[in-house]
Structures are given as C-alpha cells and as structure tokens.
Backbone as a printed PyTorch tensor [residue, N CA C, xyz], in Angstrom:
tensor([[[ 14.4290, -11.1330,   3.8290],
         [ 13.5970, -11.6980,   2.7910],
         [ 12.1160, -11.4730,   3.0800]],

        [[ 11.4360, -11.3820,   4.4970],
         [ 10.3300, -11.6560,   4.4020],
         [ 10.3360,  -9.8200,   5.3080]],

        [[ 10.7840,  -9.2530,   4.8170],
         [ 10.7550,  -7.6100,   5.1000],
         [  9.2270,  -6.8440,   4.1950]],

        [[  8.1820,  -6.6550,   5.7650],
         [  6.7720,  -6.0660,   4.6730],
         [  7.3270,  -4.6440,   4.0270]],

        [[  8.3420,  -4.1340,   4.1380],
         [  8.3510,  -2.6600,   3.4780],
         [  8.9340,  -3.0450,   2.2520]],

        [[  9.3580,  -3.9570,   1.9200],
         [ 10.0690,  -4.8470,   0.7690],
         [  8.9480,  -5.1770,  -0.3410]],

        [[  7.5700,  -5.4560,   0.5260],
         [  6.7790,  -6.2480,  -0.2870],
         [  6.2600,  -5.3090,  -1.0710]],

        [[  6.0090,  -5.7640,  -2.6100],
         [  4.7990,  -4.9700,  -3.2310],
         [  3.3120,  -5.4410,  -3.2200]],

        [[  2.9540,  -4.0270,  -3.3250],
         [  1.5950,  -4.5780,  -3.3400],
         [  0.7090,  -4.8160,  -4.8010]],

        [[ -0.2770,  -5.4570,  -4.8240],
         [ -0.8260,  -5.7440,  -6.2130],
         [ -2.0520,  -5.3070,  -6.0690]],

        [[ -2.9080,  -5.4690,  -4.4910],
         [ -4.2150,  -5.2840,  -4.7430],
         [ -4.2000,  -4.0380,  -3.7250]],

        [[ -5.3840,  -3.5290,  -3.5080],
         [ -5.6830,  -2.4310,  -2.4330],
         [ -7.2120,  -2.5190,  -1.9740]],

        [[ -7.5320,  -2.5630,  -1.1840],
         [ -8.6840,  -2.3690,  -0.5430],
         [ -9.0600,  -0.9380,  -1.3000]],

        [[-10.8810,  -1.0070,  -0.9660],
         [-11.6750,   0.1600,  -1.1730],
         [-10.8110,   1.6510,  -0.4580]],

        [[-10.6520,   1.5390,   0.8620],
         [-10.4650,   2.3570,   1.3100],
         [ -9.1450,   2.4330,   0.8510]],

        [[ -7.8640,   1.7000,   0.6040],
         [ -7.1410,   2.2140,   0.5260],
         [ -6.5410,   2.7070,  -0.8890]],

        [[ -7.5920,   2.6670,  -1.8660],
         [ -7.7140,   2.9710,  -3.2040],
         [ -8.3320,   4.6010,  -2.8840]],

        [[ -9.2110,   4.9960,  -2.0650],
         [ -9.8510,   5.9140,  -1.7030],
         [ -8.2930,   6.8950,  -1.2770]],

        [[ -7.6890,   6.3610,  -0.4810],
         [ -6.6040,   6.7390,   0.2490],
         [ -5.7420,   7.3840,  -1.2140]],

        [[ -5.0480,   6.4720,  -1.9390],
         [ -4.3810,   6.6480,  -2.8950],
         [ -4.5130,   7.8750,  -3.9470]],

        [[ -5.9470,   7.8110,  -4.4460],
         [ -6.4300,   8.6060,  -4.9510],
         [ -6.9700,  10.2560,  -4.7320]],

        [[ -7.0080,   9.9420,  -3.6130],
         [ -7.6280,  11.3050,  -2.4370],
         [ -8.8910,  11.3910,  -3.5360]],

        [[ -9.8240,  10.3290,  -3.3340],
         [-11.2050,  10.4200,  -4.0270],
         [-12.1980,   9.7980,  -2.8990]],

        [[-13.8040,  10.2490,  -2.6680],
         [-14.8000,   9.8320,  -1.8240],
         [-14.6730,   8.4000,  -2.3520]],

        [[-15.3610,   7.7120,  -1.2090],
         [-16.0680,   7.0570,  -1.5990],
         [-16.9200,   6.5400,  -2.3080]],

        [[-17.4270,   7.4730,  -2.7850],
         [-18.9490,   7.6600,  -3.9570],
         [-18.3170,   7.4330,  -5.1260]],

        [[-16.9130,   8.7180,  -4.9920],
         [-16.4280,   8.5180,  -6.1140],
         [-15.5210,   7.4230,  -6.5840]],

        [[-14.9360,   6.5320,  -6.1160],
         [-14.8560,   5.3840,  -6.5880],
         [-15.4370,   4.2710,  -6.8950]],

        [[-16.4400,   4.7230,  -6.1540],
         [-17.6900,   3.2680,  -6.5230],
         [-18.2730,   3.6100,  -8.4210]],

        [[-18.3420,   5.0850,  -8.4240],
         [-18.7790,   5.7130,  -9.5390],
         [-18.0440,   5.4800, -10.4160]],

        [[-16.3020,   5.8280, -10.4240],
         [-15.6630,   5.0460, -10.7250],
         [-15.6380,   3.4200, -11.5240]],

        [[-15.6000,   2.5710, -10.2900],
         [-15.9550,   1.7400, -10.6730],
         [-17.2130,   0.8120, -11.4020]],

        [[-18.6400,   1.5960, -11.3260],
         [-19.6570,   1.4650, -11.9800],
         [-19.6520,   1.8050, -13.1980]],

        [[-18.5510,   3.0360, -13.9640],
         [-18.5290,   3.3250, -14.8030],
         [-17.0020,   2.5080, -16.0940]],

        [[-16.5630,   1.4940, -14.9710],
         [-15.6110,   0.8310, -15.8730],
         [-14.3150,   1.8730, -15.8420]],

        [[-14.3150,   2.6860, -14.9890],
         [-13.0220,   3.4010, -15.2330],
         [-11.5350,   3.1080, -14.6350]],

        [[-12.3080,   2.5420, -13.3450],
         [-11.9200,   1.9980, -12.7780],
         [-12.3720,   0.4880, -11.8410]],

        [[-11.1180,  -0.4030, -12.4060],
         [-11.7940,  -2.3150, -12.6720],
         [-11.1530,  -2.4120, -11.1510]],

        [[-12.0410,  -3.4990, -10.6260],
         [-11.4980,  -4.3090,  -9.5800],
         [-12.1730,  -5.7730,  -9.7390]],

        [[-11.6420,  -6.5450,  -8.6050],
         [-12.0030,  -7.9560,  -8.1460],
         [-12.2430,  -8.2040,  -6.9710]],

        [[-13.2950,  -9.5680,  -7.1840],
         [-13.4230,  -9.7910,  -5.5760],
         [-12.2590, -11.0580,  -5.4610]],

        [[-12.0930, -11.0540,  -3.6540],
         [-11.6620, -12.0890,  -3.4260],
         [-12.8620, -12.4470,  -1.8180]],

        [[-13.8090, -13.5060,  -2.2740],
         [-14.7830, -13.9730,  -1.5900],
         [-16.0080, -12.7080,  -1.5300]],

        [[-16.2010, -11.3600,  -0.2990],
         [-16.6350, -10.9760,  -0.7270],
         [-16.0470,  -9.3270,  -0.5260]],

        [[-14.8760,  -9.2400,  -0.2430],
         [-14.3720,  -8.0590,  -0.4310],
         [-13.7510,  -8.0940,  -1.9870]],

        [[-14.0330,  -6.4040,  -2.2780],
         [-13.5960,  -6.3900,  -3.6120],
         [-12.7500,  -5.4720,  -3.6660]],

        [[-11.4260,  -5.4350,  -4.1010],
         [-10.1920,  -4.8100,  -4.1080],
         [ -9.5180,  -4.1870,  -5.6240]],

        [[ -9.2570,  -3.5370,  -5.2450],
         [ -8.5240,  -2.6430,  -6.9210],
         [ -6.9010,  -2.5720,  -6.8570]],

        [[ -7.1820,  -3.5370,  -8.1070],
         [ -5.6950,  -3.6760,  -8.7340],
         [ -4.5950,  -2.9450,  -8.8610]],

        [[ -3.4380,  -2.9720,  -8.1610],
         [ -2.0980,  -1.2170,  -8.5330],
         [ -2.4490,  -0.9860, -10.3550]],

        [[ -2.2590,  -1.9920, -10.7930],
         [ -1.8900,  -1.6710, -12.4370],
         [ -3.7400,  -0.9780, -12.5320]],

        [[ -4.8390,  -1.6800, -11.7360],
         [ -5.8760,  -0.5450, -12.6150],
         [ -6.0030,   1.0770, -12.0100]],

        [[ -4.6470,   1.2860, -10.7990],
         [ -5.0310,   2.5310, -10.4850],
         [ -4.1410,   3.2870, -11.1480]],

        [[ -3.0540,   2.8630, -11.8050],
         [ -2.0620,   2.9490, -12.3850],
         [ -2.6510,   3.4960, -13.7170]],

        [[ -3.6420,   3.1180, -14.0850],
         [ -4.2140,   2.7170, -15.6350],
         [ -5.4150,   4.0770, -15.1770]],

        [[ -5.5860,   4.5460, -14.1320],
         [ -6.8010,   5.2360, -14.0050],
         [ -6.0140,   6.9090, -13.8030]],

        [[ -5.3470,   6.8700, -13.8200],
         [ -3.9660,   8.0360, -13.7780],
         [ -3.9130,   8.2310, -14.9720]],

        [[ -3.1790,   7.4070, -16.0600],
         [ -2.6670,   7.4840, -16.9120],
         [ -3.7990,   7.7910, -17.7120]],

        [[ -5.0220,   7.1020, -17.6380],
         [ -6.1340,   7.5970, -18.2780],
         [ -6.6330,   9.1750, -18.3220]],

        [[ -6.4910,   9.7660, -17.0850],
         [ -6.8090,  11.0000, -16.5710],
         [ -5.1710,  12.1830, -17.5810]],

        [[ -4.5470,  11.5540, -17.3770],
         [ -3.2980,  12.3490, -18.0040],
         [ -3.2890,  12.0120, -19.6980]],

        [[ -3.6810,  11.2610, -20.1570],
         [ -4.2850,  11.2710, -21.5490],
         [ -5.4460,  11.8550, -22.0020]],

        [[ -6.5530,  11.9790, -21.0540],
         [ -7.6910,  12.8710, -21.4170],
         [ -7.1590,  14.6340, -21.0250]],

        [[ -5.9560,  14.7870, -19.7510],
         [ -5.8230,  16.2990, -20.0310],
         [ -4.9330,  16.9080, -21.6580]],

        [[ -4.2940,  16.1240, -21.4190],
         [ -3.3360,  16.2020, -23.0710],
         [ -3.9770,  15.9440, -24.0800]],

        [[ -5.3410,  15.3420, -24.2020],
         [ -6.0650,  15.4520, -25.5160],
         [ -6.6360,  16.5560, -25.3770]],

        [[ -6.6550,  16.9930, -24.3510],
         [ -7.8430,  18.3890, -24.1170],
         [ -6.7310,  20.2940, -24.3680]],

        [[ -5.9880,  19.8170, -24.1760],
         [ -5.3240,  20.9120, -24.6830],
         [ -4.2850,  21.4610, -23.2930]],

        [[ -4.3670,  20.3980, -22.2710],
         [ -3.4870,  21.1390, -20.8620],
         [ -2.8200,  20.1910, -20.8720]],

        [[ -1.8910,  19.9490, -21.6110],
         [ -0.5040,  18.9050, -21.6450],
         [  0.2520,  19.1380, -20.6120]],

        [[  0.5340,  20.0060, -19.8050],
         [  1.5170,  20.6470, -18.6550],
         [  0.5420,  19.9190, -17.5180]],

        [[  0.1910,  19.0260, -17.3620],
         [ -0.8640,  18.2720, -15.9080],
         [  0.2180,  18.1340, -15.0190]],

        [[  1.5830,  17.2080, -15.7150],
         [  1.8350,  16.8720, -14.5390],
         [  3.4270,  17.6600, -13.6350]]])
C-alpha cells in the first residue's frame, strides 16, 4: 500500500519539470512567464502541475496540427 513506485505524482519541482520536458531552465521560466505553462507555490517553492505539463504537450501537438505537420507524434 504505501509502495513509492505505486505513487502518482501531481506536482513536480522546477527541475524536475526541466527534466520531463528536456527544456533549460530559461526555458521554462519563459514558459511559465508566458502562461504556457501554470504552476503553484507551496510556501516558497513553486512546482508544476502533471495535468499543466500534460496540457503543455497537448498544446504543442495542437499548434503542430494546426500548422500543417499533423504526423508530430
């Protein structure tokens, strides 16, 4: 029951949003300055949500298929 490979995760640290994405640093902050990608703090680390990296994918695969390269993935 209390198995961590069991657990899901909901939030992710900076870095490990960085990790996920295989994006700089810069570029997630940019990212996130630009609303593309949302996070939250909890005190004063601020962490990004699975569903908004989830949502930052799906965003990216809707802008190639509006653009005319439907075959992305």
């Amino acid at each position: 029951m209390n198995d961590p490979a069991a657990t899901i995760r909901v939030l992710y640290s900076v870095p490990e949003a960085m990790a996920l994405l295989n994006l700089s640093r810069t570029q997630i902050y940019e990212l996130i300055r630009t609303s593309r990608l949302v996070t939250v703090t909890q005190g004063r680390r601020r962490l990004v949500p699975a569903d908004s990296i989830t949502g930052y994918v799906q965003l990216l695969l809707a802008e190639c298929r509006a653009s005319g390269h439907g075959d992305a993935a």
